[in-house]
C-alpha positions in Angstrom: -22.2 -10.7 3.9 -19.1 -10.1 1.6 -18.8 -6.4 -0.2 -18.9 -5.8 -3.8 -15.3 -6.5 -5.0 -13.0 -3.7 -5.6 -9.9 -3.0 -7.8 -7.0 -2.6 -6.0 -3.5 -0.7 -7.3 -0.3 -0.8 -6.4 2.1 1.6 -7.6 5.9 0.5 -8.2 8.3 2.5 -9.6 12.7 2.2 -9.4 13.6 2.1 -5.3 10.2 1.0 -3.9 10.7 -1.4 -1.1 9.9 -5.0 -1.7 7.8 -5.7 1.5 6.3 -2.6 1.4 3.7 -3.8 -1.8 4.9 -7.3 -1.8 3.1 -8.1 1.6 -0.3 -6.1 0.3 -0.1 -8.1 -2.5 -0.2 -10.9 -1.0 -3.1 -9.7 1.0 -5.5 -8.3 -1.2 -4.8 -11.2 -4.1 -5.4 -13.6 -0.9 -8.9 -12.5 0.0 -10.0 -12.9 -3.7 -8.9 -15.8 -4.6 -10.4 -17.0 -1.4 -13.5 -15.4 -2.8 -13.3 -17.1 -6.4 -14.5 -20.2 -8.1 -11.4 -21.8 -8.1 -9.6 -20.3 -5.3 -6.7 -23.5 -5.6 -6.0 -22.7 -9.0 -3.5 -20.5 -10.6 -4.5 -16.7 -10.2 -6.2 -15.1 -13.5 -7.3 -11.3 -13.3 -7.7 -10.8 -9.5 -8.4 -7.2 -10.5 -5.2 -6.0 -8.5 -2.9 -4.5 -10.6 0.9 -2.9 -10.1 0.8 0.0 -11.5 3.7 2.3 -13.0 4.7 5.1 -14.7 5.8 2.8 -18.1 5.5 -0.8 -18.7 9.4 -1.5 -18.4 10.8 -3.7 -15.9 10.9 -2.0 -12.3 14.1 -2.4 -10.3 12.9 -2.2 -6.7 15.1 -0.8 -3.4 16.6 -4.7 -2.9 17.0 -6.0 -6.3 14.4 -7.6 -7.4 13.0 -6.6 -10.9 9.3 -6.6 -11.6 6.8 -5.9 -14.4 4.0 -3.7 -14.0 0.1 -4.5 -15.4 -0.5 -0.9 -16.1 0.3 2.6 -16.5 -0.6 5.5 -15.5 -2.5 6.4 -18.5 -4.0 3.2 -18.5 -5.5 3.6 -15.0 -8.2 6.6 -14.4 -9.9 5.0 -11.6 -9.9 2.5 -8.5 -11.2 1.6 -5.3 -7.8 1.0 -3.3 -4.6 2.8 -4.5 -1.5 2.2 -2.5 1.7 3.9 -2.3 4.9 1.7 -0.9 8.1 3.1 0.5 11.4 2.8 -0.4 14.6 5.2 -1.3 12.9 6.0 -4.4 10.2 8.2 -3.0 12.5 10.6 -2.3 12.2 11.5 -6.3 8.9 10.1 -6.8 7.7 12.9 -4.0 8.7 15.4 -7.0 7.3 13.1 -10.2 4.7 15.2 -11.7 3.4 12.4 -13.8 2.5 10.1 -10.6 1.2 13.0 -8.6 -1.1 13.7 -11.1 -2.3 10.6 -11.6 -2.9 9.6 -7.4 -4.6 13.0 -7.7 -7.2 11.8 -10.1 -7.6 8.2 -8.5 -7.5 9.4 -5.5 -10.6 11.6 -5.6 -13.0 8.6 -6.1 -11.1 6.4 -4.1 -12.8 4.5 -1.5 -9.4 4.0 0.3 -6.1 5.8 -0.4 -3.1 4.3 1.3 0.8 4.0 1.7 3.5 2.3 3.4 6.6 3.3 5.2 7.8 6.4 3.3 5.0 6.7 0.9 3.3 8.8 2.9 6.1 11.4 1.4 4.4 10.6 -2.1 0.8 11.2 -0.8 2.4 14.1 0.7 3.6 15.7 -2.6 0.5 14.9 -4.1 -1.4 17.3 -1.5 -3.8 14.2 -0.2 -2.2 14.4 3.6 -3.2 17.9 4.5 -4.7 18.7 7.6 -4.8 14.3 8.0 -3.1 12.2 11.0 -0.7 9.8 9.0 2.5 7.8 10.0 5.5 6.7 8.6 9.0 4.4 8.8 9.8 5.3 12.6 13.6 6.4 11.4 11.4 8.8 9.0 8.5 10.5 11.5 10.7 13.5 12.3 11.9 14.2 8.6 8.2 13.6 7.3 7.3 16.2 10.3 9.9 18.9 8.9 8.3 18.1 5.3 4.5 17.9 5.7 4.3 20.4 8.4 0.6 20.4 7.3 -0.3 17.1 8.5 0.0 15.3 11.7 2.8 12.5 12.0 2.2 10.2 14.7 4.5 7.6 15.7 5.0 4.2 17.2 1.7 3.2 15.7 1.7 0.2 13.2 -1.1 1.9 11.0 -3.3 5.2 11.0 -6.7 5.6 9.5 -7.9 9.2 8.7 -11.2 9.1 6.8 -10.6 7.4 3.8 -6.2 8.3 3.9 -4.4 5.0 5.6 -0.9 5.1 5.9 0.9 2.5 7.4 4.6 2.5 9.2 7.5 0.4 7.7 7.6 -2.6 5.5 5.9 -5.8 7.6 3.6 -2.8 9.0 1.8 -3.0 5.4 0.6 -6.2 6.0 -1.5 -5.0 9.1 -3.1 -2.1 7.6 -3.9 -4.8 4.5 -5.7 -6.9 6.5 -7.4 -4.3 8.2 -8.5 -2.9 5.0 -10.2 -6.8 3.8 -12.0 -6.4 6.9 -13.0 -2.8 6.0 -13.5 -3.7 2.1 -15.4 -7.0 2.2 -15.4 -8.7 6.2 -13.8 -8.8 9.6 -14.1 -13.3 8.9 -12.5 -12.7 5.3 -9.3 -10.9 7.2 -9.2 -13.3 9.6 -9.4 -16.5 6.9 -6.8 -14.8 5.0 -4.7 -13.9 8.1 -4.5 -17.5 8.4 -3.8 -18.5 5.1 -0.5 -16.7 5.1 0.4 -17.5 8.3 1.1 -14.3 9.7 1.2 -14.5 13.5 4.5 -13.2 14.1 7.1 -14.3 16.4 10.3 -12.2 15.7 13.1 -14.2 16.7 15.6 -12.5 18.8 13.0 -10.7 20.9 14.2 -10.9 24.7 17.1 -10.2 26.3 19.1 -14.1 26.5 
């Protein structure tokens, strides 16, 4: 039996990594349009939303420019809030306005995730302490130095503490995603939308020839 639908948000800010919430996206918005009337048509209000600081165009680590649904203020509570990686948590770790705000969604959260390095975001907004969590594998030791509070495992794909998942680098997101649809709604919704995006992978170049 499917759970009750939750919102889902996705912060973005300047510097995240494309993959990093790109690949979420495409989970989460998967599994309910798989769950919707028209699950063929064009997607309405999936009730996932990229969330930011203003509604100005975001400039993400790669290039690409995208427009967020919401802001901060506009945003006082959700059921899944995730945190992506990307050069530009290295400020966003200090950004009073975003810690403030994942503080307040985050106490109600039924799920409160990152990818790669925003684990260094959850970090500076005091939701890893005393938690296992993970991180981008050229990151573990520099989150370790940083959140000396927390315990930062590596050469995992994703880590689950209570209700805190953080997941390592870029395609690693799309693992914990899935996971989560299973956790959120069913293991045979994950799987249905495991297939739809075709994610089985089979990195090229992965032997010795």
């Amino acid at each position: 039996m499917e759970k009750p639908d939750p919102s889902v948000g996705v912060v973005i800010f300047d510097g995240a990594e494309e993959l990093d919430f790109v690949g979420p996206w495409e989970v989460f918005t998967g599994a309910k349009k798989a769950l919707s009337d028209d699950p063929y048509g064009m997607a309405g209000d999936l009730g996932v939303k990229l969330v930011a600081q203003a509604h100005e165009p975001v400039t993400c680590a790669k290039g690409m420019r995208v427009l967020p649904h919401a802001t901060f203020d506009e945003v006082d509570a959700l059921d899944v809030v995730l945190v992506p990686g990307g050069i530009g948590t290295r400020r966003e770790c200090e950004n009073p306005l975003l810690l403030d705000w994942l503080r307040v969604v985050a106490a109600d959260a039924r799920w409160v995730t990152s990818v790669c390095t925003g684990a260094l975001v959850l970090h500076g907004a005091g939701l890893t302490r005393g938690r296992r969590i993970t991180t981008h594998w050229a990151f573990v030791e520099t989150l370790r130095e940083l959140a000396g509070n927390a315990t930062v495992l590596d050469s995992v794909r994703y880590v689950r503490d209570g209700n805190l998942v953080t997941a390592a680098g870029v395609s690693a997101g799309i693992d914990m995603a899935l996971w989560l649809v299973g956790q959120v709604w069913s293991v045979r919704l994950a799987r249905s939308v495991q297939k739809g995006i075709e994610y089985d992978p089979a990195p090229p170049y992965g032997a010795e020839v």
